[in-house]
C-alpha positions in Angstrom: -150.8 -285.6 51.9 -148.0 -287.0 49.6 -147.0 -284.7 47.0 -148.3 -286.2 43.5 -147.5 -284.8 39.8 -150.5 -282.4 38.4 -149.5 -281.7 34.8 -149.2 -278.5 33.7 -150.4 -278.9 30.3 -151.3 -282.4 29.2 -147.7 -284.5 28.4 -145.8 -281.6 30.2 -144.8 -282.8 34.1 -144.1 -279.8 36.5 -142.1 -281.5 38.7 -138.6 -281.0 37.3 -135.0 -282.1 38.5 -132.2 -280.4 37.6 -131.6 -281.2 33.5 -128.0 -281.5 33.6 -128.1 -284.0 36.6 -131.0 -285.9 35.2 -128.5 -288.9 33.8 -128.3 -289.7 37.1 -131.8 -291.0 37.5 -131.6 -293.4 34.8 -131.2 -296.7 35.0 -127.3 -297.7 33.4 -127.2 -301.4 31.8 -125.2 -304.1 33.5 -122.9 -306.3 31.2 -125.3 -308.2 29.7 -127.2 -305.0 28.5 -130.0 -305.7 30.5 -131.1 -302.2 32.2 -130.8 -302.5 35.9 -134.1 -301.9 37.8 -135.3 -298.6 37.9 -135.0 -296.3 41.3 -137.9 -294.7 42.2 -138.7 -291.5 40.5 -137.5 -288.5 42.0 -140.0 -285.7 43.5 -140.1 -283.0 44.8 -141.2 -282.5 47.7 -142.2 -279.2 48.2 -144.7 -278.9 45.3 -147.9 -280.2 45.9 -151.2 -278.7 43.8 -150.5 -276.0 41.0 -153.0 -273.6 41.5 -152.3 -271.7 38.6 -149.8 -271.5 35.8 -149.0 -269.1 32.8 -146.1 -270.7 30.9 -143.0 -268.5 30.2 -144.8 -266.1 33.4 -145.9 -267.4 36.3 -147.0 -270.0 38.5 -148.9 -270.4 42.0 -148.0 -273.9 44.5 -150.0 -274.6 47.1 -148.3 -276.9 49.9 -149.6 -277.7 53.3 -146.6 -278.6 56.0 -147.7 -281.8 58.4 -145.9 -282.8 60.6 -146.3 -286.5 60.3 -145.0 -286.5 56.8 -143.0 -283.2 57.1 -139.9 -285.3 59.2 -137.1 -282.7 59.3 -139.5 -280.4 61.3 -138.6 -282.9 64.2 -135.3 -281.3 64.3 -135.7 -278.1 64.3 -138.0 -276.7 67.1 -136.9 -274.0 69.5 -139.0 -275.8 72.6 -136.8 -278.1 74.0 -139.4 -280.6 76.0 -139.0 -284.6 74.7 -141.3 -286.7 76.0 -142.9 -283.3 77.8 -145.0 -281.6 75.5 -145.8 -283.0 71.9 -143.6 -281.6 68.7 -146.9 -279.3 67.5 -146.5 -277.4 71.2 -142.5 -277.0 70.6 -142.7 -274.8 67.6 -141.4 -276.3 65.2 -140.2 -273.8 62.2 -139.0 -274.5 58.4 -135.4 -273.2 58.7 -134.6 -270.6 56.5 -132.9 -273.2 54.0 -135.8 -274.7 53.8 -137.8 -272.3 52.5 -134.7 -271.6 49.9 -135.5 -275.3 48.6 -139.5 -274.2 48.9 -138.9 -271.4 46.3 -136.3 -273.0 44.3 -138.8 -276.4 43.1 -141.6 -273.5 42.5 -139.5 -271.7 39.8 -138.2 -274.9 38.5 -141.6 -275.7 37.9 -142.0 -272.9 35.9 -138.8 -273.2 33.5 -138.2 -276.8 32.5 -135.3 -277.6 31.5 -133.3 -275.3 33.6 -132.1 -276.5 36.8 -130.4 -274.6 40.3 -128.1 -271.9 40.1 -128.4 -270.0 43.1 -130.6 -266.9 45.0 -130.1 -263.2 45.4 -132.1 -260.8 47.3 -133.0 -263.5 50.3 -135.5 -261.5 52.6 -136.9 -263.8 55.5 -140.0 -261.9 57.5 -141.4 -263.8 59.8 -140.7 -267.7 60.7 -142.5 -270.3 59.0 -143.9 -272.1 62.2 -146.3 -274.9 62.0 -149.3 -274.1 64.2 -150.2 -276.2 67.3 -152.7 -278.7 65.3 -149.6 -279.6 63.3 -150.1 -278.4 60.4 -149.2 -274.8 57.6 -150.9 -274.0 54.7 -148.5 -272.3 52.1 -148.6 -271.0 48.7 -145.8 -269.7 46.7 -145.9 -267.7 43.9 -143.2 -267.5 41.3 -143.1 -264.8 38.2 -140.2 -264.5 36.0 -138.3 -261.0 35.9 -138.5 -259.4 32.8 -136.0 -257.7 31.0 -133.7 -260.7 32.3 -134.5 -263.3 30.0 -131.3 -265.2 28.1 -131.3 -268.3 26.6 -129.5 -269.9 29.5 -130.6 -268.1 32.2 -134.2 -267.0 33.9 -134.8 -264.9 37.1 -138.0 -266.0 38.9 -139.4 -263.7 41.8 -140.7 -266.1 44.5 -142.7 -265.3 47.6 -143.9 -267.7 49.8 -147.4 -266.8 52.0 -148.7 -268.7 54.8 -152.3 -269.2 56.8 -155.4 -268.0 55.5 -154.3 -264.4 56.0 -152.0 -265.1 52.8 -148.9 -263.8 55.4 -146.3 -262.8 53.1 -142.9 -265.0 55.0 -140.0 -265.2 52.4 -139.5 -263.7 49.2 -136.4 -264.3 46.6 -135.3 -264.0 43.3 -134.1 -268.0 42.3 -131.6 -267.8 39.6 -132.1 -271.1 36.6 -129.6 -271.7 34.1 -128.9 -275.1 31.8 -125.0 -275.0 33.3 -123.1 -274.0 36.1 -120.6 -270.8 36.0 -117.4 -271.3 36.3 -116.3 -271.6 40.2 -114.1 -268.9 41.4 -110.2 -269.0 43.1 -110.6 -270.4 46.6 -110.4 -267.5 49.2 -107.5 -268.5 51.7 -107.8 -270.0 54.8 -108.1 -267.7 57.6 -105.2 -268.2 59.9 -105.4 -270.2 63.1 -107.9 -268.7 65.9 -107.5 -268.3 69.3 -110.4 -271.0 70.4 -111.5 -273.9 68.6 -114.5 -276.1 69.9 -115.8 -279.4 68.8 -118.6 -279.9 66.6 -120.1 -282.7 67.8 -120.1 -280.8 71.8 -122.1 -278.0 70.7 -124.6 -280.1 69.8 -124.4 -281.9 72.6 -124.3 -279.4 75.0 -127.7 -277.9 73.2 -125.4 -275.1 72.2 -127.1 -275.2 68.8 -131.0 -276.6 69.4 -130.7 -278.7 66.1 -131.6 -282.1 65.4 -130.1 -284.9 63.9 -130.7 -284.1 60.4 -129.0 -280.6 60.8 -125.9 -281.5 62.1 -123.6 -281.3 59.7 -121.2 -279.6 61.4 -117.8 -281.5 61.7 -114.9 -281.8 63.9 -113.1 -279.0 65.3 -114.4 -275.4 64.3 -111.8 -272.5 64.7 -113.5 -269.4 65.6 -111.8 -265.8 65.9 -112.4 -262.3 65.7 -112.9 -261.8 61.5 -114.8 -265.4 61.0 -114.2 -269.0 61.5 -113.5 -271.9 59.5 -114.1 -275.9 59.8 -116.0 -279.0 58.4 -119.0 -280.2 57.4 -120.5 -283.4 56.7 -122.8 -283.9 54.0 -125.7 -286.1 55.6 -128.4 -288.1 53.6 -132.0 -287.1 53.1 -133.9 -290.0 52.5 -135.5 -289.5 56.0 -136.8 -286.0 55.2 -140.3 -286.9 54.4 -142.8 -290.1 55.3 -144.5 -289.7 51.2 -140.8 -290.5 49.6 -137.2 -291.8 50.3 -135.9 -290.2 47.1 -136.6 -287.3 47.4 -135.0 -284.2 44.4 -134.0 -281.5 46.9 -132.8 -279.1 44.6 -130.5 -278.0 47.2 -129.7 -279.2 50.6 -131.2 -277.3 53.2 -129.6 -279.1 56.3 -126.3 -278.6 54.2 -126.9 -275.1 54.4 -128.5 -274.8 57.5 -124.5 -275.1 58.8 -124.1 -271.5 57.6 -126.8 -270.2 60.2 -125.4 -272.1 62.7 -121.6 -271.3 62.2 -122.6 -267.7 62.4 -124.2 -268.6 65.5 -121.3 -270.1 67.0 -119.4 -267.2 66.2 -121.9 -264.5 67.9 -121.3 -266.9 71.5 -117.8 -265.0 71.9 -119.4 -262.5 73.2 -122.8 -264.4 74.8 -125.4 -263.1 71.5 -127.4 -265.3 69.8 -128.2 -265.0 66.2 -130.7 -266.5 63.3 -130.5 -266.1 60.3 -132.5 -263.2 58.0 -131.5 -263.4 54.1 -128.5 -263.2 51.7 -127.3 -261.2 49.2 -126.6 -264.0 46.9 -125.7 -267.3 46.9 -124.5 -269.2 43.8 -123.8 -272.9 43.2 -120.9 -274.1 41.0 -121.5 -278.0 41.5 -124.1 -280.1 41.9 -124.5 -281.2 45.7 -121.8 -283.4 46.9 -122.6 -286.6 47.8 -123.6 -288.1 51.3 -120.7 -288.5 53.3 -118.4 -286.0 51.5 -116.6 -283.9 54.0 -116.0 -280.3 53.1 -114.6 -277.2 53.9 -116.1 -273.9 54.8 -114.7 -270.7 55.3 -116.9 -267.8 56.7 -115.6 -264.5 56.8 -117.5 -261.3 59.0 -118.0 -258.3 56.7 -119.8 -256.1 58.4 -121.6 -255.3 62.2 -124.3 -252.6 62.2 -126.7 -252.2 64.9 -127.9 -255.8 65.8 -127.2 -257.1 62.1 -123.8 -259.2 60.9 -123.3 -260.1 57.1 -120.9 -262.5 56.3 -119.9 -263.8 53.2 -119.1 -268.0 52.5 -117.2 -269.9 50.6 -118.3 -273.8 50.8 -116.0 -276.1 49.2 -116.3 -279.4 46.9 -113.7 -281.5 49.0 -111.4 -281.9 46.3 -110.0 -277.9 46.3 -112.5 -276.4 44.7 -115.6 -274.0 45.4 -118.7 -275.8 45.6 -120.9 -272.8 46.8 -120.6 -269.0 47.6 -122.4 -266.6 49.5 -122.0 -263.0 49.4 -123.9 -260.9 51.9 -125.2 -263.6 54.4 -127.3 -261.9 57.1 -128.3 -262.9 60.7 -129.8 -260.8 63.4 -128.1 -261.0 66.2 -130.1 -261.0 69.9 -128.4 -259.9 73.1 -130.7 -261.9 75.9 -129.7 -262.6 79.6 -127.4 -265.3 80.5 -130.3 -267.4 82.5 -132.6 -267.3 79.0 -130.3 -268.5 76.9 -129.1 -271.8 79.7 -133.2 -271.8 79.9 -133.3 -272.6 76.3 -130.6 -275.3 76.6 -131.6 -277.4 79.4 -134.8 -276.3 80.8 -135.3 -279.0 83.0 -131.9 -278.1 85.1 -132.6 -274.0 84.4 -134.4 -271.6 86.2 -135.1 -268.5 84.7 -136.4 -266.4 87.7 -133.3 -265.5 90.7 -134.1 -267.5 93.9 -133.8 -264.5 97.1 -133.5 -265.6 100.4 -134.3 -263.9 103.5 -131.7 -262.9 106.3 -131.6 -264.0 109.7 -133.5 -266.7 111.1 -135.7 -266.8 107.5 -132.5 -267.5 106.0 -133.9 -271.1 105.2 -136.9 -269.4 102.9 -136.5 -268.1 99.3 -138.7 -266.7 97.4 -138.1 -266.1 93.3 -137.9 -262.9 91.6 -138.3 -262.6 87.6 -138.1 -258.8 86.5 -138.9 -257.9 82.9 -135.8 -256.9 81.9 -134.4 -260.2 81.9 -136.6 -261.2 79.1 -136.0 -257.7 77.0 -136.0 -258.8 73.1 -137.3 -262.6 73.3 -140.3 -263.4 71.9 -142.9 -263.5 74.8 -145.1 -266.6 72.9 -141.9 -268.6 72.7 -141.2 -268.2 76.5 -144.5 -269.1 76.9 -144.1 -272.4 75.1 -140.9 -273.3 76.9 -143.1 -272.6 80.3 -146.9 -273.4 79.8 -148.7 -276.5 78.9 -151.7 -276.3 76.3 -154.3 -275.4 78.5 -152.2 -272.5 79.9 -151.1 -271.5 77.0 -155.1 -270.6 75.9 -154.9 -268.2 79.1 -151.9 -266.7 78.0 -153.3 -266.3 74.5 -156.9 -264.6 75.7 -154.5 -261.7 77.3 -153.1 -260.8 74.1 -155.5 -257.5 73.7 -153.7 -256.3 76.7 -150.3 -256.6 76.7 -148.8 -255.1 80.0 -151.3 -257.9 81.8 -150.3 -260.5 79.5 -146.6 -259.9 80.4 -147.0 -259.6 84.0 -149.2 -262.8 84.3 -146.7 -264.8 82.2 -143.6 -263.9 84.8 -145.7 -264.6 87.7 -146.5 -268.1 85.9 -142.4 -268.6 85.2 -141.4 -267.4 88.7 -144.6 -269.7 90.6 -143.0 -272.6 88.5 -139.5 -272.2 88.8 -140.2 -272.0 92.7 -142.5 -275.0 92.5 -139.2 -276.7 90.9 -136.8 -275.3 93.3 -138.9 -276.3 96.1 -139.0 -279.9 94.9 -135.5 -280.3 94.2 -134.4 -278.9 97.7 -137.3 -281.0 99.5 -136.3 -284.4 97.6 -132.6 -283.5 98.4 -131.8 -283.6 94.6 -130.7 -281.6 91.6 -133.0 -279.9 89.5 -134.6 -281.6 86.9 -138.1 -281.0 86.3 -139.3 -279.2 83.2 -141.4 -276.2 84.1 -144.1 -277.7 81.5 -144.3 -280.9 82.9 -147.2 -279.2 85.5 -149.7 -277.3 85.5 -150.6 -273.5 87.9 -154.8 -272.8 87.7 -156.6 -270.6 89.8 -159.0 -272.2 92.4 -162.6 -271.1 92.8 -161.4 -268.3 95.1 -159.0 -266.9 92.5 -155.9 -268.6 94.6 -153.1 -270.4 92.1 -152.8 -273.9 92.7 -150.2 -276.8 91.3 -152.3 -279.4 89.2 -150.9 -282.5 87.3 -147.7 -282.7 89.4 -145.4 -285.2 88.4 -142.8 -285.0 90.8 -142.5 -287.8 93.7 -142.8 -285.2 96.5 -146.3 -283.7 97.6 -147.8 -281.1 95.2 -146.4 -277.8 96.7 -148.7 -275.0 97.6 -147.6 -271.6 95.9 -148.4 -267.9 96.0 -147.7 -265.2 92.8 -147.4 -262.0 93.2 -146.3 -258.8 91.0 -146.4 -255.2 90.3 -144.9 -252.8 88.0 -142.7 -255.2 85.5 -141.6 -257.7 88.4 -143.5 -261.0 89.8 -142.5 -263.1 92.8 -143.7 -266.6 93.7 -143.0 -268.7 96.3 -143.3 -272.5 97.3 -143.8 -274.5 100.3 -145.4 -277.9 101.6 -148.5 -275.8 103.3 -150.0 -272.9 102.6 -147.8 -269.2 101.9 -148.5 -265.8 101.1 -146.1 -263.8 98.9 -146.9 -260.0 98.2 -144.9 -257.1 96.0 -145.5 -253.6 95.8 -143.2 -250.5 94.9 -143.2 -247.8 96.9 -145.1 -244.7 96.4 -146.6 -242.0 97.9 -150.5 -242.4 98.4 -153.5 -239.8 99.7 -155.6 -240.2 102.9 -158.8 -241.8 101.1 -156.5 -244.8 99.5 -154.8 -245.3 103.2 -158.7 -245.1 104.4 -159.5 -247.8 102.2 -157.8 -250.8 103.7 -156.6 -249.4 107.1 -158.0 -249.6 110.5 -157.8 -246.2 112.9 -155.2 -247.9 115.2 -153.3 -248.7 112.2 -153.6 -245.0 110.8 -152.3 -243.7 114.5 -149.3 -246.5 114.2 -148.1 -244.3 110.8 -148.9 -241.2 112.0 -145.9 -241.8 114.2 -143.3 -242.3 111.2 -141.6 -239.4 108.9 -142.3 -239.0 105.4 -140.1 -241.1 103.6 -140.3 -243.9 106.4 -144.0 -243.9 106.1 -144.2 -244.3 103.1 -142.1 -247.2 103.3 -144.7 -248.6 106.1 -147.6 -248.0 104.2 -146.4 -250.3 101.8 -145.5 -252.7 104.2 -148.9 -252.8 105.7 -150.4 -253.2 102.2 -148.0 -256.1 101.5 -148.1 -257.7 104.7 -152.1 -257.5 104.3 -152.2 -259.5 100.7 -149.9 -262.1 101.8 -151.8 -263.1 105.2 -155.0 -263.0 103.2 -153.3 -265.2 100.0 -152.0 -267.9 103.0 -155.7 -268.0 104.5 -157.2 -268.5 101.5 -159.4 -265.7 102.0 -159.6 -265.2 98.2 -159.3 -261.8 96.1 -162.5 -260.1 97.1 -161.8 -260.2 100.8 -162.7 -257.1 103.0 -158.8 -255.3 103.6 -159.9 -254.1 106.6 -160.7 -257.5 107.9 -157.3 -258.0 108.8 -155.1 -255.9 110.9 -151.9 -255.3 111.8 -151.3 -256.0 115.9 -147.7 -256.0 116.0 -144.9 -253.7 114.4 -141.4 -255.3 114.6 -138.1 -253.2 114.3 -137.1 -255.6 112.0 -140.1 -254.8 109.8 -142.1 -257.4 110.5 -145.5 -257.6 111.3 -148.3 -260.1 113.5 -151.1 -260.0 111.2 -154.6 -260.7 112.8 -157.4 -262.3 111.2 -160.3 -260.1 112.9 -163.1 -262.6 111.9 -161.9 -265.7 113.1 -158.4 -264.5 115.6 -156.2 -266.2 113.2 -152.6 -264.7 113.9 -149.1 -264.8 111.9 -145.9 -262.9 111.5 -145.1 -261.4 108.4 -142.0 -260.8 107.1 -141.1 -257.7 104.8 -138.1 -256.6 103.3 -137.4 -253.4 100.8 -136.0 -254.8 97.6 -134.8 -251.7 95.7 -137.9 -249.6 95.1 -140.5 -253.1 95.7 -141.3 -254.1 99.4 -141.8 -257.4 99.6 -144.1 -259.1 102.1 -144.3 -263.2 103.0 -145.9 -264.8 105.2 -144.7 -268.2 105.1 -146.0 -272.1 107.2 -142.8 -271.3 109.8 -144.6 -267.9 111.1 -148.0 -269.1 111.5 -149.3 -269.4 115.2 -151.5 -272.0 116.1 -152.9 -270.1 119.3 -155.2 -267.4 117.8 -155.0 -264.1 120.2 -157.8 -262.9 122.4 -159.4 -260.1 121.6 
């Protein structure tokens, strides 16, 4: 819904621009001393319903983000999946900016007649994401500080709380005043770096995930050790919301945004990524220049500690001057693995998992590994978005009481569907370029996984997960497979009872300690793959199938007892895991005699 004006106090208007920018707004004569036709009335657009007001005190806002009248959240989601998955399934998230403007209209609410003049004590908590049916509840409540009050100046505390759990996300303190301060000397220009990168490429390249609307960054940007300094563009804002094209952002968050992201580009020297977590203070000498203006900015590193940078800012008016200052920008920074981060960027032509092939006359299979470590530190619900469609994503979501399962079936899910994707690329002789949401994996009645809603031009693949102890493995082929893990261990006569025949027990007699151990697993392994190729489901008696065959090159004929069905399995030692497959080459028609 569009914000409207609710008065305060009969005649008294809450929503309030900034007073000494308020000539702008009215409508000028011409020469004949007609007045001109007026512009739409400003509003702003973060203030929606006052809940609750105490003049000179406090004040309560409730606003609910949607993302059909909420535009800018089109440009910045972290999923990258157009025409994939819709924008309510990509989280989309109110930039930290944003939520600077959120607070900021709050306290001007409360003090009319005092506009903008900056923030101090920025602490962001948690992201402001709109939910998958599109939509955020939010209420911000603003108090003024006492003990601060001047005649040109008020301090409001602002929090902002989102969902029916009253989540606090964001809290400031939003600094009012009838005039601007004085702005201070320019800092000098750092010298010349030893890289510079275009602007317009990073974006390009998906370097920086933003959207149209936050990419102000301009030109070339020269980045070295201490900071970096470049452009940026002032862009307009008339497309930020569907309820108004004249919209009175106090500030400009996209305008800001730029700080994030140059901070950003800055940690990629040495492969980090990093978003941004408060501010010390930031403090506006100008009013916001206008659309089009090119400007400076100059960002300096001040300090590294732990996973944490600060920085402090100087943004300029484009005519010498300082148009804004930060002291004490922060932004965590996040170490992830090489493939997560090209994931992120283009995960249509990324895999995340590492595709293994086998030596040998196998050479021609691979399977794909994914081992937790390579997603250490990034959020396990946003992989799950970049991977899963809706309906998977409920599955992922009903593991959530149990953690180590949820995590385990998630990498089997990214390593069956990055093998699904390799498979199809290498079968249609092609690069990669299907997006691992753009199909489904559900279990069949016998618990088997099985590719549904595939959208590639080859047949629908047929796929077997498997994992164990903080590693999954998957592989894909155009008939049935069987893919097993296991790490190995030592284990006591009534486990090797359990799924072992007495000719199978005399075969491992015959092996030394550490070998047969090795074996054991082996057998194990080679016994869940056979079965997952049959389709014998994850109840099936172990002991229905039996090894007949012991290669010296670790393979093993597997034998169906039940029916005679016969296949060699192929297993390997991966580090502490053997790894079993049983794959369409190594079946055998001719079922043995008993």
């Amino acid at each position: 819904m569009a914000p409207t004006n609710h008065y305060l106090v009969s005649g008294s208007a809450p929503i309030v621009g900034r007073a000494f920018e308020a000539a702008a707004h009215q409508a000028p004569a011409d020469d004949t001393g007609t007045a001109a036709p007026r512009q739409p009335a400003p509003v702003l657009p973060f203030v929606d319903r006052i809940l609750d007001y105490q003049a000179g005190a406090s004040i309560t806002v409730a606003r609910r983000l949607a993302l059909d009248t909420d535009l800018f959240l089109a440009d910045h989601n972290f999923v990258h999946a157009p025409g994939i998955k819709p924008l309510r399934e990509c989280y989309p998230v109110v930039p930290m900016t944003g939520s600077l403007e959120l607070m900021a209209e709050a306290a001007a609410c409360l003090t009319p007649g005092y506009g903008l003049l900056g923030f101090e004590n920025v602490t962001a908590r948690r992201w402001i994401a709109v939910s998958d049916n599109g939509e955020l509840a939010l209420t911000v409540k603003g108090q003024v500080e006492q003990g601060h009050e001047q005649v040109d100046h008020r301090r409001i505390a602002v929090e902002v709380l989102a969902g029916p759990a009253h989540e606090s996300m964001i809290a400031s303190t939003v600094l009012l005043g009838t005039r601007y301060a004085a702005p201070p000397p320019a800092q000098p220009v750092l010298p010349p770096a030893g890289t510079t990168v275009d602007a317009g490429q990073l974006y390009a390249d998906r370097h920086l995930f933003h959207g149209p609307r936050f990419q102000c960054l301009h030109g070339p940007l020269h980045v070295g050790p201490d900071g970096l300094h470049g452009q940026l563009r002032v862009r307009p804002t008339q497309d930020w919301f569907a309820f108004s094209d004249h919209p009175q952002l106090l500030c400009d968050p996209g305008l800001l945004d730029t700080i994030g992201q140059l901070i950003a580009v800055w940690s990629m020297q040495d492969g980090s990524s990093a978003f941004p977590v408060g501010l010390g203070r930031l403090d506006f000498h100008g009013p916001t220049p206008a659309a089009g203006s090119i400007l400076p900015v100059t960002i300096r590193i001040t300090g590294r500690q732990l996973k944490m940078i600060s920085a402090d800012v100087d943004i300029g008016d484009g005519a010498g001057g300082v148009w804004l200052r930060v002291a004490g920008w922060r932004s965590w920074q996040f170490k992830w693995a090489p493939e997560l981060v090209a994931l992120q960027r283009h995960p249509s032509r990324r895999l995340l998992s590492e595709t293994r092939t086998l030596a040998g006359p196998d050479r021609d299979i691979g399977y794909q590994w994914l081992a937790a470590q390579t997603i250490a530190g990034f959020d396990l619900a946003l992989l799950a978005r970049h991977y899963l469609r809706a309906e998977e994503m409920i599955e992922f979501d009903a593991k959530a009481h149990y953690p180590q399962r949820q995590l385990e079936w998630l990498l089997g899910r990214v390593a069956a569907k990055d093998a699904a994707r390799a498979w199809s690329a290498r079968t249609a002789n092609t690069d990669l370029d299907l997006h691992p949401a753009a199909f489904a994996i559900r279990n069949d009645p016998h618990g088997q996984p099985v590719v549904a809603s595939w959208p590639a031009p080859v047949p629908v693949p047929r796929i077997s997960i498997a994992h164990s102890h903080g590693v999954a493995v998957a592989i894909a082929a155009g008939a049935p497979v069987g893919i097993d893990i296991e790490s190995v261990a030592e284990h006591d006569a009534h486990w090797l009872a359990s799924f072992t025949t007495e000719g199978e027990r005399r075969q491992l007699a015959a092996y030394g300690a550490p070998e047969r151990a090795a074996w054991i697993t082996r057998l194990w392994c080679a016994k869940e793959a056979f079965g997952k190729r049959l389709g014998l489901g994850l109840h099936r008696p172990a002991r229905d199938v039996e090894a007949c065959a012991w290669a010296d090159d670790h393979g093993l004929r597997m034998r169906h007892i039940p029916d005679g069905a016969c296949a060699d399995v192929r297993t390997l030692r991966d580090g502490d895991f053997i790894v079993a497959i049983d794959s369409p080459m190594h079946t055998h028609d001719n079922k043995e005699q008993s």
